[in-house]
C-alpha positions as CSV (number, residue, x, y, z in Angstrom):
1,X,0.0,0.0,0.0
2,X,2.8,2.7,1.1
3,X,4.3,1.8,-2.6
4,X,1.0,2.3,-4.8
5,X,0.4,5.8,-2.4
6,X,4.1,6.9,-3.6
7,X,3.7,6.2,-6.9
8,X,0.7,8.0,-6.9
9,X,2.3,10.7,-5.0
10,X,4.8,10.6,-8.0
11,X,2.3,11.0,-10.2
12,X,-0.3,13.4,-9.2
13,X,2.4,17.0,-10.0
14,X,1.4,15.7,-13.8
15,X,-2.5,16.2,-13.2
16,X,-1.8,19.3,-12.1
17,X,0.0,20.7,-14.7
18,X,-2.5,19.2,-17.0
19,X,-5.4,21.0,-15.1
20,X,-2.9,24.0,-15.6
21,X,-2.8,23.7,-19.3
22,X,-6.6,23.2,-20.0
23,X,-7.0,26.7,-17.7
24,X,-5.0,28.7,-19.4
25,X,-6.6,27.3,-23.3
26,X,-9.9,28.4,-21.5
27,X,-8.7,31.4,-20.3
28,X,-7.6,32.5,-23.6
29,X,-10.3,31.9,-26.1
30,X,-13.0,33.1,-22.5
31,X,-11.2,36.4,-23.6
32,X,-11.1,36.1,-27.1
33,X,-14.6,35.4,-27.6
34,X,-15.5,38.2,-25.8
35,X,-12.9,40.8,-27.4
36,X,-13.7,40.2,-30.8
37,X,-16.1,43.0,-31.3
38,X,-13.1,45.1,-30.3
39,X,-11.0,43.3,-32.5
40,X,-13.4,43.8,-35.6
41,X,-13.5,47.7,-34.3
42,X,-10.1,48.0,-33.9
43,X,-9.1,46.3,-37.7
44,X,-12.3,48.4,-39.2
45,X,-13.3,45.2,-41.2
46,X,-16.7,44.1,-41.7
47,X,-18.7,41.8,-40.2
48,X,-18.2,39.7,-43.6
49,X,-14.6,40.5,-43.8
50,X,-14.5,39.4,-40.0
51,X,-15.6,36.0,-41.0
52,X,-13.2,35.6,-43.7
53,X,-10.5,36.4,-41.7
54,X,-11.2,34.1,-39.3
55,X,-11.0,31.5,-41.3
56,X,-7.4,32.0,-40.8
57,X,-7.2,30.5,-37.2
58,X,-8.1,27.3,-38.7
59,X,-5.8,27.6,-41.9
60,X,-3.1,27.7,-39.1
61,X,-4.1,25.5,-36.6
62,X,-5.1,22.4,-39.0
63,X,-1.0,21.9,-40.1
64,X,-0.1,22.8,-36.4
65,X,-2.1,20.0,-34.8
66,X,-0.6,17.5,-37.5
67,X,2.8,18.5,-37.2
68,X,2.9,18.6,-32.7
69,X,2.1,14.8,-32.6
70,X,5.5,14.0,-33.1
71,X,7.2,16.8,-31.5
72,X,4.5,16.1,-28.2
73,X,5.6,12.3,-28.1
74,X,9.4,13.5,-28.6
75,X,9.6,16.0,-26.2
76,X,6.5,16.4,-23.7
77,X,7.2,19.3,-21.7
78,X,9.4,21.3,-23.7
79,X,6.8,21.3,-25.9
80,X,3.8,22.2,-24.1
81,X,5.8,24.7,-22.1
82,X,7.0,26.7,-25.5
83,X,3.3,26.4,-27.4
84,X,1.4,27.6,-24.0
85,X,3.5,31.0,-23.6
86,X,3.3,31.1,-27.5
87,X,-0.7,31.2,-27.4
88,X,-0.4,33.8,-24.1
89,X,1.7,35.9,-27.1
90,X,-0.3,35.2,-30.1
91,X,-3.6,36.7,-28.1
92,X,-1.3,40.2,-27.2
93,X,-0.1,39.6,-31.1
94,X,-3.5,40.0,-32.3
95,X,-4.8,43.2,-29.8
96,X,-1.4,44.8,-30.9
97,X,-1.5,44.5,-34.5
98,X,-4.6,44.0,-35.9
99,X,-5.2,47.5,-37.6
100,X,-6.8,45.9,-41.2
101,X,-7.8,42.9,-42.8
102,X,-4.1,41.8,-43.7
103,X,-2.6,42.4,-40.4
104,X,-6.1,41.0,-38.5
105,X,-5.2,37.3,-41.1
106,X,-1.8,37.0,-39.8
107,X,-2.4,37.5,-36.5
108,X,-5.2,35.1,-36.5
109,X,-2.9,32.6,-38.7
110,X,-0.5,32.6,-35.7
111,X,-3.2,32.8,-33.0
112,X,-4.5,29.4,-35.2
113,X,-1.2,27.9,-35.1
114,X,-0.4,28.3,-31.3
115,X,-3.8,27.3,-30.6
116,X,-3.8,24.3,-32.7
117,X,-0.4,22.7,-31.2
118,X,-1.5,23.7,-27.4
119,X,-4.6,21.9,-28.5
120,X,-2.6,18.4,-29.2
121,X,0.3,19.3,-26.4
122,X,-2.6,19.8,-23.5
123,X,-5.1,17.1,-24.4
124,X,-2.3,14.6,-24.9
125,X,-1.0,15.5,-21.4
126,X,-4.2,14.5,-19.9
127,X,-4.3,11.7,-21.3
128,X,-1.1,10.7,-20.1
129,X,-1.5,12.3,-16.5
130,X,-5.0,9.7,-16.5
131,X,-2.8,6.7,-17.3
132,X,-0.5,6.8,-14.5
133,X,-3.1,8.2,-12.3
134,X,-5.8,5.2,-12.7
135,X,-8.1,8.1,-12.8
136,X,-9.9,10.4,-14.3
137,X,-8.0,13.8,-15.2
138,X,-9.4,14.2,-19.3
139,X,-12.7,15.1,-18.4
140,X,-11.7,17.2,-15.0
141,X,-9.4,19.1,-17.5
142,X,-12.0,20.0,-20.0
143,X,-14.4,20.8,-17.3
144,X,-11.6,23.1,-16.1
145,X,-11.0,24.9,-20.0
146,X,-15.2,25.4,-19.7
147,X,-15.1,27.6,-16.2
148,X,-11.9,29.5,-17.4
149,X,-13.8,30.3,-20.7
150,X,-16.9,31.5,-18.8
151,X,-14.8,33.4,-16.1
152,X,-12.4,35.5,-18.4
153,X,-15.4,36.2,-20.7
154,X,-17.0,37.7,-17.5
155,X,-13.3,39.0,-16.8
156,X,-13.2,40.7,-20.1
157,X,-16.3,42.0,-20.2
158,X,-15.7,44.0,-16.8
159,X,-12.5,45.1,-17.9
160,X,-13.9,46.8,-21.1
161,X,-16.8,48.4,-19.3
162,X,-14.2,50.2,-17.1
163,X,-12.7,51.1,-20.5
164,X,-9.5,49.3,-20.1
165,X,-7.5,49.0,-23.2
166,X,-7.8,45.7,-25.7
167,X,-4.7,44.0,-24.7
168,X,-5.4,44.5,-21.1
169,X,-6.9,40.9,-20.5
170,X,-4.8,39.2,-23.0
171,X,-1.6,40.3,-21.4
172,X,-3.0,38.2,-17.9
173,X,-3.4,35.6,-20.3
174,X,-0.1,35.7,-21.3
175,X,1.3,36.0,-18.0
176,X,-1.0,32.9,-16.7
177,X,0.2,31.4,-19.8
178,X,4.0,31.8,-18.4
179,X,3.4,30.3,-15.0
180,X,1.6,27.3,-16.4
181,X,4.4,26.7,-18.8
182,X,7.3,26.6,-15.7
183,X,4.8,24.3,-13.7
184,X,4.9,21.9,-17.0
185,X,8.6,22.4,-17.0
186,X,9.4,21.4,-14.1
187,X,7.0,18.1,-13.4
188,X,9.3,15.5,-14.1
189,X,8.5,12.4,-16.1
190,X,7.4,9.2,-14.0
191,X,9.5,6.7,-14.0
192,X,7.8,3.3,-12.6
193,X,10.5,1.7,-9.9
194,X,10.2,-1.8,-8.9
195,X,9.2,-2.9,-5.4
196,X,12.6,-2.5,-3.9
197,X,12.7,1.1,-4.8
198,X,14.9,0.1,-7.6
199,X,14.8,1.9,-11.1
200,X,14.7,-1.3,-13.9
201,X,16.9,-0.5,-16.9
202,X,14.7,-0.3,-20.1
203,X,15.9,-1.1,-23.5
204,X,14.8,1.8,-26.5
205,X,12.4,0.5,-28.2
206,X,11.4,2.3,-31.8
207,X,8.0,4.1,-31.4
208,X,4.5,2.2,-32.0
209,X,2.6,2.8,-35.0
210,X,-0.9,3.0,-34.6
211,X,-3.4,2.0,-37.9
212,X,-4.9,5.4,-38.9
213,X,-8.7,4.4,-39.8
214,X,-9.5,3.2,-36.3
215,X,-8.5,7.1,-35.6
216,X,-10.4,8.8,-37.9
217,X,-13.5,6.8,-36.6
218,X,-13.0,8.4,-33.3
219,X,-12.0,11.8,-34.8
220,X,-15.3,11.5,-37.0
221,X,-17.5,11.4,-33.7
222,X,-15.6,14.1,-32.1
223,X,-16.2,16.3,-35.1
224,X,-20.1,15.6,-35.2
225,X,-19.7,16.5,-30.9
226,X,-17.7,19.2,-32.1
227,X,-19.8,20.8,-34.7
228,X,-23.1,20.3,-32.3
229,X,-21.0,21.6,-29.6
230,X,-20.1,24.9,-31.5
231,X,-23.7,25.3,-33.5
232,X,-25.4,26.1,-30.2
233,X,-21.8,28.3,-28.6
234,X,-21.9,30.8,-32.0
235,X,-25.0,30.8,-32.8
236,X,-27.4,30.8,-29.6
237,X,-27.0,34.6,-29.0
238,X,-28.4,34.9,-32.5
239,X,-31.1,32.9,-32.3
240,X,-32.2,34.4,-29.2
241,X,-32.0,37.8,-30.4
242,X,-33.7,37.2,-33.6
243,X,-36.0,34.6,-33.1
244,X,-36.8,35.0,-29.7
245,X,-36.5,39.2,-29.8
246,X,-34.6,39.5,-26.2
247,X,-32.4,42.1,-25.9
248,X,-28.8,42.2,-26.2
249,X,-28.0,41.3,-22.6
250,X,-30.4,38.8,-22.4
251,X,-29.1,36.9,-25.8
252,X,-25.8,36.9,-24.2
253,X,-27.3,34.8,-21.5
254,X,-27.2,32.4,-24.2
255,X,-23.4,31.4,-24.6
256,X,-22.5,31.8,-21.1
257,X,-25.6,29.3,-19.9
258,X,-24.3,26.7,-22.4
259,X,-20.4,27.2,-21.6
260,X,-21.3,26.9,-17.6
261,X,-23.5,23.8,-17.8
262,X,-20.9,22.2,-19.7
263,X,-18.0,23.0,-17.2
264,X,-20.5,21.7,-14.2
265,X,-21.5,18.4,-16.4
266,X,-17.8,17.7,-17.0
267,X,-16.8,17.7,-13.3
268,X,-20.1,15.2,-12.4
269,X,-19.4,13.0,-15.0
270,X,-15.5,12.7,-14.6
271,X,-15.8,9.8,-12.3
272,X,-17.4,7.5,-14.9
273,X,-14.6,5.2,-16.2
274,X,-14.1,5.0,-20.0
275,X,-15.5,1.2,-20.0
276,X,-19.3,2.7,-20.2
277,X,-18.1,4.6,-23.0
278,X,-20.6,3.5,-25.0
279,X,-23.2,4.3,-22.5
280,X,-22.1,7.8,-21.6
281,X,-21.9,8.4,-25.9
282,X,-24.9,7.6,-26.9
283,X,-27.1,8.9,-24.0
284,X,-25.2,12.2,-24.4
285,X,-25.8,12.9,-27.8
286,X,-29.5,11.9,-27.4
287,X,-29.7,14.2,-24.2
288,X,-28.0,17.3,-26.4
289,X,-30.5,15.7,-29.6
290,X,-33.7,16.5,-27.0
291,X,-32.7,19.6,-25.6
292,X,-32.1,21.2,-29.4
293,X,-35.7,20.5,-30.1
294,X,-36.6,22.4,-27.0
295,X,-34.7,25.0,-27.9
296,X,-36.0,24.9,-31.5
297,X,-39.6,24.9,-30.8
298,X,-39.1,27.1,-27.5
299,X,-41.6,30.4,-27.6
300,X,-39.9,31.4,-24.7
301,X,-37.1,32.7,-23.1
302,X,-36.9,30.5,-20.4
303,X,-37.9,27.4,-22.4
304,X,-34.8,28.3,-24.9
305,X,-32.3,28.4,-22.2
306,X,-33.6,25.4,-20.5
307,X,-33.4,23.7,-24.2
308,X,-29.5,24.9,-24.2
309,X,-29.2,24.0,-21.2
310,X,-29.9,20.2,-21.4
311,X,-28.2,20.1,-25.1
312,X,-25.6,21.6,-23.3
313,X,-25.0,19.0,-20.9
314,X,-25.3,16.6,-23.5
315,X,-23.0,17.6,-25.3
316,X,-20.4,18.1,-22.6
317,X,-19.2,14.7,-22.5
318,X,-18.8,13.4,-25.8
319,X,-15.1,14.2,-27.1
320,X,-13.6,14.0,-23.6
321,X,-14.8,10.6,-23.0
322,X,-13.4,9.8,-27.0
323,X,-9.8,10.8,-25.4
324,X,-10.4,9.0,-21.8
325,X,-11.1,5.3,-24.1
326,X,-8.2,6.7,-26.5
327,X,-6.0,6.9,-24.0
328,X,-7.3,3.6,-22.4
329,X,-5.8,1.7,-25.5
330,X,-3.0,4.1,-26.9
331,X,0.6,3.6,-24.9
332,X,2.6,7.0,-24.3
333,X,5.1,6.5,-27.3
334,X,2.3,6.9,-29.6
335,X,-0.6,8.9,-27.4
336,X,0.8,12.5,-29.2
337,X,0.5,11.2,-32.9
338,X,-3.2,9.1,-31.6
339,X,-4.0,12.4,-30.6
340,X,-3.2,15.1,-33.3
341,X,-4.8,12.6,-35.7
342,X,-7.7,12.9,-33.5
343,X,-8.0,16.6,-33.2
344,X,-7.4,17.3,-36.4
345,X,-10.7,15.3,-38.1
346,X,-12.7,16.6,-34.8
347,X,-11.9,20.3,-34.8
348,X,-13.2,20.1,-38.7
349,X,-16.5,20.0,-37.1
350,X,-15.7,22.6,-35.2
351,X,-14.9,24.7,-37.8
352,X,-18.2,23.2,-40.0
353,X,-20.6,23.5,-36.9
354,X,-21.4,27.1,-37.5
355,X,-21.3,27.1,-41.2
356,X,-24.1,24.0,-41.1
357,X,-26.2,26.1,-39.2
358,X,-25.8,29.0,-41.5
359,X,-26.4,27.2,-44.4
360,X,-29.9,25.6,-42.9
361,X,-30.9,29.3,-41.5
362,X,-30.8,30.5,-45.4
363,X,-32.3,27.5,-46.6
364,X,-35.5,27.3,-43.9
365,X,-35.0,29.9,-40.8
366,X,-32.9,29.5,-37.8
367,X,-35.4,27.6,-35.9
368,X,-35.3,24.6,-39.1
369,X,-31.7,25.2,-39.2
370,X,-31.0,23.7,-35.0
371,X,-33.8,21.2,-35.5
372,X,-31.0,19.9,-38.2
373,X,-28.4,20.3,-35.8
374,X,-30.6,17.9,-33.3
375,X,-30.4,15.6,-36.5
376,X,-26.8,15.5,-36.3
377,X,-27.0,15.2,-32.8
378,X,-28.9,11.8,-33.4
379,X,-26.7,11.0,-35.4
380,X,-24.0,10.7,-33.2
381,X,-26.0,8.9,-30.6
382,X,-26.5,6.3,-33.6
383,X,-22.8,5.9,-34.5
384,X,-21.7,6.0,-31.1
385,X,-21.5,2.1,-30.3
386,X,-18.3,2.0,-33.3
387,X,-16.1,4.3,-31.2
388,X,-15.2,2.2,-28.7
389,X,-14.8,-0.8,-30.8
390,X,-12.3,1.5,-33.3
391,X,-10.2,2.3,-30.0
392,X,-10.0,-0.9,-28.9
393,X,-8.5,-1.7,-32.6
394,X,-6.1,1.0,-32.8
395,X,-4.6,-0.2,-29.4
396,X,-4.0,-3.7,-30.8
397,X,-2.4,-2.3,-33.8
398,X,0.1,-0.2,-31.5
């Protein structure tokens, strides 16, 4: 017993700088979400020029997220020390520079890039924090990115009214983004000992491969959680304002109720292991399925937000458990690449989830366009059951 309490002792520094990581990623796009009306002010674009330029962040952080597997799997914490204090500088970047469209597309490229290899380097440090733990640290993390998001929105918000300048709340972002990166510096990497306190001498062994359609079958489900997830996070405020006719303030209420039930659902949920993956999958995307059709036929206020609500807390546990069973079956030498591959096919429905809802609002109304975001939510619940199953064949493979 005193030996399993030491090694977990040993252990533990590695969850924190996990948590660490996942608080800073919150804390960052918590203020950029809320700073980008400044930022469109500040660059005097458009609100159509806005959208084209921020198409950039994902034409930078696609290659980025494909490129960190490797380097992640090479060199952990090197790695996710240098790519958190270069999103902490991308953000100030951005505030500092963006005075047009060209400048604003750079910045965002760069913002992109960071984001997209801190993406990879945090996600794949959770996972590897929950395998030497025995428990749960993924979903505790994400739980954690949620509440930073909702607190430095409110953060952000508070510091504009008082009329402080743009870079203000990006520059404690930065500096939060500094300290996390020494705590990941300095966690050293656990190294198991044998019962006599002895450290066994291991032969190099040349890095797994892992067999890459198993991974795009996971990536696949985390892009239809993704592009769910983000439908209702952009577009909410909108369809409260314009469906619903609340005020600005009140349509507001929209984003911030679905980021904080998510955080809360993440932290109950955490303890559930990944073997009732399927379980947690399927009734999740059913639960965020039901609670889109509340909002879309809501004639209320208080009926939309409970709809977002409950598709919120739905959706709060799909890609998190994805990583928890990925992580179950995918050994460290391999987790970073298992991971980028991942990211990369979910964070295209990240990117799409807005667009979809777009396209459906032209083509019917808003309300028509989040009943077919329900549909993909159904979706997901169908496919759910092959997740697991394509883990479990990915680990064999590696």
């Amino acid at each position: 017993m005193c030996i399993v309490t030491q090694m977990s002792d040993a252990r533990a520094p590695s969850a924190l700088a996990a948590y660490g990581g996942f608080a800073v990623f919150g804390a960052f796009w918590g203020t950029w979400g809320a700073s980008i009306p400044a930022i469109r002010d500040q660059s005097g674009v458009s609100d159509g020029q806005l959208g084209t330029a921020l198409l950039f962040v994902g034409a930078g952080a696609l290659p980025a997220m494909l490129v960190s597997g490797r380097a992640v799997d090479r060199w952990p914490r090197r790695v996710s020390a240098v790519v958190l204090v270069a999103l902490g500088l991308a953000g100030i970047l951005v505030a500092v520079t963006a005075r047009d469209l060209v400048s604003l597309s750079i910045g965002l490229t760069a913002l992109g890039a960071s984001s997209g290899a801190a993406d990879v380097a945090i996600n794949t440090a959770a996972g590897s924090a929950e395998r030497a733990l025995g428990r749960a640290v993924i979903t505790r993390a994400h739980g954690v990115f949620s509440a930073m998001v909702v607190v430095m929105s409110l953060v952000t918000g508070a510091l504009a009214t008082l009329g402080a300048p743009l870079i203000t709340p990006f520059v404690i972002v930065a500096a939060a983004a500094v300290t996390a990166s020494v705590r990941v510096s300095v966690v050293a990497p656990f190294v198991a000992s044998s019962a006599d306190g002895s450290v066994p001498v291991t032969v190099p062994r040349p890095a797994p491969t892992v067999r890459l359609a198993p991974l795009l079958v996971i990536g696949a489900l985390g892009a239809l959680a993704f592009a769910v997830e983000n439908a209702h996070q952009s577009w909410s405020a909108v369809y409260l304002g314009d469906v619903l006719a609340t005020g600005p303030a009140l349509a507001a209420a929209g984003p911030a109720v679905f980021a904080a039930v998510v955080a809360v659902t993440r932290f109950a949920v955490s303890p559930v292991a990944p073997r009732h993956a399927t379980v947690v999958l399927a009734a999740g995307a059913g639960t965020s399925a039901a609670g889109t059709l509340l909002l879309a036929t809501a004639s209320s206020v208080p009926a939309a937000l409970l709809g977002l609500a409950i598709a919120a807390a739905g959706t709060a546990v799909t890609f998190p458990m994805l990583l928890s069973v990925l992580t179950a079956h995918i050994e460290d030498r391999a987790r970073g690449r298992a991971t980028s591959v991942v990211t990369v096919v979910a964070y295209l429905g990240f990117l799409a989830g807005p667009v979809y809802v777009g396209r459906w609002a032209e083509a019917v109304d808003l309300s028509g366009a989040f009943v077919a975001v329900a549909a993909l939510a159904a979706l997901l619940a169908a496919v759910a059951f092959s997740g697991p199953r394509a883990v479990r064949a990915a680990s064999r493979e590696a």
